[in-house]
C-alpha positions as CSV (number, residue, x, y, z in Angstrom):
1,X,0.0,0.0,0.0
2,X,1.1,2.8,-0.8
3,X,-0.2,6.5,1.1
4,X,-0.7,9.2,-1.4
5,X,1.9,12.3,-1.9
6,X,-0.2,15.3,0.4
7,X,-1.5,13.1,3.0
8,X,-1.8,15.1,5.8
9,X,-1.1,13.2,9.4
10,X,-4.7,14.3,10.3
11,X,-6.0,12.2,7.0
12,X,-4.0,9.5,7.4
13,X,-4.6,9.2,11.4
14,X,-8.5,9.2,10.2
15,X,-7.8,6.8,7.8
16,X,-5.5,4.7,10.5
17,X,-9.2,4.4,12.4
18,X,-11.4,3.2,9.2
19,X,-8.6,0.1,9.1
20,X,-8.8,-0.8,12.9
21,X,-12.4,-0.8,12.4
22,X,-12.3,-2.8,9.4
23,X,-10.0,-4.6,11.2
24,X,-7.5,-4.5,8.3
25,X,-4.5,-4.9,10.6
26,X,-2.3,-5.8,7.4
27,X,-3.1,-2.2,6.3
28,X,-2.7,-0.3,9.6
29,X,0.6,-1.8,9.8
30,X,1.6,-0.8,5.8
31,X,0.6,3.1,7.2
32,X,4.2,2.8,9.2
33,X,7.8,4.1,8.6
34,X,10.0,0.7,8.3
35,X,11.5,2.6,11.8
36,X,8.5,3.6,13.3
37,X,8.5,3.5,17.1
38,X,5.7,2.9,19.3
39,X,5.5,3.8,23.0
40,X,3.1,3.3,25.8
41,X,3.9,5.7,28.8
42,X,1.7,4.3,30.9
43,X,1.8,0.6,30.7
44,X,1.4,-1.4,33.6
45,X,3.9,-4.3,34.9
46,X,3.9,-6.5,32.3
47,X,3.1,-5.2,29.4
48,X,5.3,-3.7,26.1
49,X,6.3,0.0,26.7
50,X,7.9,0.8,23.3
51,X,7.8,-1.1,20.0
52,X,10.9,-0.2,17.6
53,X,10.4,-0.7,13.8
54,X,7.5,-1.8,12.0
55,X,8.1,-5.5,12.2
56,X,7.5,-5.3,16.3
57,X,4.9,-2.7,15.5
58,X,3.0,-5.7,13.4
59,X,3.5,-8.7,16.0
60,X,2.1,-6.7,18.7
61,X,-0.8,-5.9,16.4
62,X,-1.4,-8.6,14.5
63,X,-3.4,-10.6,17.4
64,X,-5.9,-7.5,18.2
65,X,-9.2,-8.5,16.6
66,X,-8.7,-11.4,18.3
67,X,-9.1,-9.6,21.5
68,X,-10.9,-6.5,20.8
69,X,-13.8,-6.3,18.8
70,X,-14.0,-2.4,18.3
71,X,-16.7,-0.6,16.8
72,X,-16.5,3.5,16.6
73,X,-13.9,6.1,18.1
74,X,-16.2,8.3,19.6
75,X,-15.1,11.6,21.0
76,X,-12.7,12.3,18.5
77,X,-10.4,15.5,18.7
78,X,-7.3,15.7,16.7
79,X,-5.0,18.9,17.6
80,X,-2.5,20.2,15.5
81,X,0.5,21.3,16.9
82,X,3.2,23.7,15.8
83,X,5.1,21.3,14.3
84,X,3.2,20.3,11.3
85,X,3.9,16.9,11.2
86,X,2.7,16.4,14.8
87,X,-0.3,15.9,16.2
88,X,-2.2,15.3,19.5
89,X,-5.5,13.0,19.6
90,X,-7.9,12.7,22.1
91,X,-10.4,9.6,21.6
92,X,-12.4,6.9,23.0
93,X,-12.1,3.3,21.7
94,X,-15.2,1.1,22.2
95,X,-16.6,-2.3,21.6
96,X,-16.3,-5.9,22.8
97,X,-13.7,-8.2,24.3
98,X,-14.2,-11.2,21.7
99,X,-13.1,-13.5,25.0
100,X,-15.7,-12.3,27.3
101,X,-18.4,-10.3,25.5
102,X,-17.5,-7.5,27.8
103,X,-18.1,-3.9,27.0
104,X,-14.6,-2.7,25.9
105,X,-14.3,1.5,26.7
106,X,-10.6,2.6,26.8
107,X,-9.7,6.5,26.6
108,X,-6.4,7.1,24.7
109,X,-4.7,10.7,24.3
110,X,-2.3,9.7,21.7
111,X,1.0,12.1,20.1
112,X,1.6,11.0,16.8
113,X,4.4,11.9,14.5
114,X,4.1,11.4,10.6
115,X,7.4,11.9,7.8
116,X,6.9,11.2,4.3
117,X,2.8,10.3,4.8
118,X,3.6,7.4,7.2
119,X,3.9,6.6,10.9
120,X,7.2,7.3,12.4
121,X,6.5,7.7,16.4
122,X,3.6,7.2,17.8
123,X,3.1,7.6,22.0
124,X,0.2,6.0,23.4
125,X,-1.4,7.6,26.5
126,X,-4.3,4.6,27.0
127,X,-6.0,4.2,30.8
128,X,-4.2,1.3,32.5
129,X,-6.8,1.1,34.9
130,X,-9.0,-0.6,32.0
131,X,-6.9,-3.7,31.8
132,X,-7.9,-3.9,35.9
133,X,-10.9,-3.5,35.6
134,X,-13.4,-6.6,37.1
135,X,-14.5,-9.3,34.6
136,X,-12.1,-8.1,31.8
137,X,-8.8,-10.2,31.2
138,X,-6.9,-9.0,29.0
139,X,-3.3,-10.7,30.7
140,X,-1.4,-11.8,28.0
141,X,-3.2,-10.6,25.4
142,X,-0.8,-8.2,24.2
143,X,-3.6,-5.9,22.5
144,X,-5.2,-2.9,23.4
């Protein structure tokens, strides 16, 4: 895949959404830099707090709709910032936990760097207290 010359980050962050939804993980994964970085500040014990290159990016992801059944990004807010490759999101993630059936509501504030209309850092500000949350197990499921 290949992301069109003028892609702002904001249209391909949007787009980014419409491929989790799908659930098009092969495409999401094409949208990053072969050195992209993911991070997760505020992981718990246990879990991955940064991803180097695209190839980590995709085995952490891979397994995710096997996990997470989402269905919309409500509350949506993308910020531009001065840099304009940069931006900050603000966003809700909802669905199901495929294991459980469980409602699934996680709120992300995400900073999100784009070069050459792909991925190249993206730092992941999701609620930890989610994953502790009674009835939902998502130990060892490497997805969020």
């Amino acid at each position: 895949m290949t992301t069109p010359t003028g892609t702002s980050p904001e249209q391909l962050y949007r787009h980014s959404l419409r491929l989790l939804l799908e659930k098009d993980i092969p495409a999401w994964i094409a949208l990053w830099a072969e050195d992209g970085v993911m991070e997760f500040p505020f992981a718990p014990p246990g879990w991955p707090d940064r991803l180097e290159g695209r190839e980590a990016i995709a085995a952490y992801m891979r397994p995710y709709p096997d996990h997470i059944d989402l269905r919309d990004f409500p509350d949506l807010r993308i910020h531009r910032t001065t840099d304009p490759e940069t931006l900050v999101v603000e966003m809700r993630g909802v669905g199901r936990v495929t294991g459980t059936g469980a409602p699934f509501d996680m709120t992300y504030i995400a900073v999100v760097s784009v070069r050459d209309g792909r991925f190249v850092s993206y730092r992941d500000y999701w609620n930890p207290l989610a994953v502790q949350a009674p009835g939902l197990d998502f130990a060892g499921s490497g997805a969020r």
